[in-house]
C-alpha positions in Angstrom: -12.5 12.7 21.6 -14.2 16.0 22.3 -12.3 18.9 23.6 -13.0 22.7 23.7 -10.5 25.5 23.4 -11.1 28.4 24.9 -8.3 31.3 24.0 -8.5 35.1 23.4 -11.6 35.9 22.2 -11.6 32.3 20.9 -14.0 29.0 21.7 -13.6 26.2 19.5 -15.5 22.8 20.1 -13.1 20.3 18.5 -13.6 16.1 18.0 -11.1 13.8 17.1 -11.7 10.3 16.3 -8.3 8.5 18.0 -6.8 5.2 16.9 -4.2 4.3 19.1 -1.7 2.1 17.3 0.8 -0.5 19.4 2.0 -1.6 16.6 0.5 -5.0 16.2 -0.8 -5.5 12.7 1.3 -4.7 9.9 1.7 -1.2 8.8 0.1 -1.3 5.5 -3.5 -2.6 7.6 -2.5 0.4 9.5 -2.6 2.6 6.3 -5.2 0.9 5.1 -7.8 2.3 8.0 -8.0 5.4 6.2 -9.7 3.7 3.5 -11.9 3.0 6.6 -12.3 6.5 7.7 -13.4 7.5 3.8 -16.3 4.8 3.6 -17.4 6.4 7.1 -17.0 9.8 5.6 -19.1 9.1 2.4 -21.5 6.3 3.6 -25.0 7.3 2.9 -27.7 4.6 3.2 -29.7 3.5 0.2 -33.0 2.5 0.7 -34.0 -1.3 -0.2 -34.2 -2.1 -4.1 -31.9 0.8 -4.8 -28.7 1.0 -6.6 -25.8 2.7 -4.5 -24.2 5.6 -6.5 -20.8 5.7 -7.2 -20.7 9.1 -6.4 -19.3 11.2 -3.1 -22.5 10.6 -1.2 -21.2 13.3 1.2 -24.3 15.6 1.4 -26.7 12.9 2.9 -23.8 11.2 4.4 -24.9 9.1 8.0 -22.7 11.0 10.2 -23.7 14.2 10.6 -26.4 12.8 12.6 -23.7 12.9 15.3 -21.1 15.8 14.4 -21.3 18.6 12.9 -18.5 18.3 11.0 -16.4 15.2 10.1 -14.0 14.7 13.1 -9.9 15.0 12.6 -8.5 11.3 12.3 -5.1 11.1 14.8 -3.1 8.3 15.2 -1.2 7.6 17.8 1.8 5.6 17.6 3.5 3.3 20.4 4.7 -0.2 20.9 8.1 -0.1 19.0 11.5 1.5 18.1 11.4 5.0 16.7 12.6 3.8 13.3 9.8 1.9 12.5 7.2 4.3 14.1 8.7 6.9 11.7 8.3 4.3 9.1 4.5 3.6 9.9 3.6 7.4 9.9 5.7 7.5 6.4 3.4 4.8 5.4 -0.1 6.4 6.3 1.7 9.4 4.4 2.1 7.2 1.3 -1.8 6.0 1.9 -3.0 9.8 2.0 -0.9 10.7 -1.2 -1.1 7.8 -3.4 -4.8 6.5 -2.8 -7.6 9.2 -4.3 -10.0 8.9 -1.9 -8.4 9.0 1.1 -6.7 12.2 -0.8 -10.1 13.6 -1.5 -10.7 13.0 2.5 -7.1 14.6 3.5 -8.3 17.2 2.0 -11.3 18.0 3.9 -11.0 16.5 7.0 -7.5 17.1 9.2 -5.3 13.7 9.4 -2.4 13.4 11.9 -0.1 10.9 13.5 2.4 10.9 16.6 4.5 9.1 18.5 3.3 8.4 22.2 6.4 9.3 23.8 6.3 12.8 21.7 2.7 13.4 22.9 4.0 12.5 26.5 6.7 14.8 26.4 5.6 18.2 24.8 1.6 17.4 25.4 -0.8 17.1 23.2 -0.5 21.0 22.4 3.3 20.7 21.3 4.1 20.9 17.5 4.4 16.9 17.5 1.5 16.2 15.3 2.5 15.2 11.7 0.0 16.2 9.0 -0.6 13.0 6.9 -1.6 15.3 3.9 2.1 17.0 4.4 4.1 19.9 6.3 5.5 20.5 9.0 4.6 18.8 12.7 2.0 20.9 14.4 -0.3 20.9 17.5 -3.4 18.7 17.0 -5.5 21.8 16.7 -3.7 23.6 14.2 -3.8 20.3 11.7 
């Protein structure tokens, strides 16, 4: 997603990569895409015959070929009671604080999560945006 914000004496070009969860794969494959988001974050192509490094290949990483910074990763939550939406966003939570490199991702790049029928109700600009890395629920753009 790309979206500008123009305020007082303020223009911001933000992206967003979106995933849009209905809730139909388990939560812990939902966590799990974070570890998804990390490999995207650190992937740096080796040429052929080379060994990959087992360090953060972050400085000749593939994607700023496309953004000039890594995009915030939202999730968006529908497809099921409030309980267990509350229960998935607890469990990308757990993801961001108990695995070290999505940690080290959290905290560079902005994570959040929301329920659909939040988003619907307040807009995207409400303070219904839960921080995966902690705190309290804030519009997208302030994560």
């Amino acid at each position: 997603m790309h979206h500008t914000l123009i305020g007082d004496d303020q223009w911001m070009m933000l992206r967003a990569f979106v995933e849009v969860d209905r809730a139909t794969m388990a939560s812990e494959r939902l966590a799990s895409k974070l570890i998804q988001y990390v490999r995207l974050w650190s992937y740096e192509p080796q040429p052929a015959g080379w060994q990959r490094s087992r360090q953060s290949a972050v400085p000749g990483a593939v994607w700023p070929r496309w953004y000039p910074v890594f995009p915030r990763v939202l999730f968006v939550l529908t497809g099921a009671s409030r309980y267990v939406l509350d229960n998935r966003i607890s469990d990308l939570q757990a993801m961001v604080a108990q695995h070290p490199l999505v940690a080290t991702l959290a905290r560079q790049v902005p994570l959040g999560a929301v329920v659909l029928e939040d988003l619907e109700l307040q807009g995207p600009t409400g303070d219904v945006w839960v921080p995966l890395a902690g705190g309290e629920p804030r519009p997208w753009t302030a994560l």
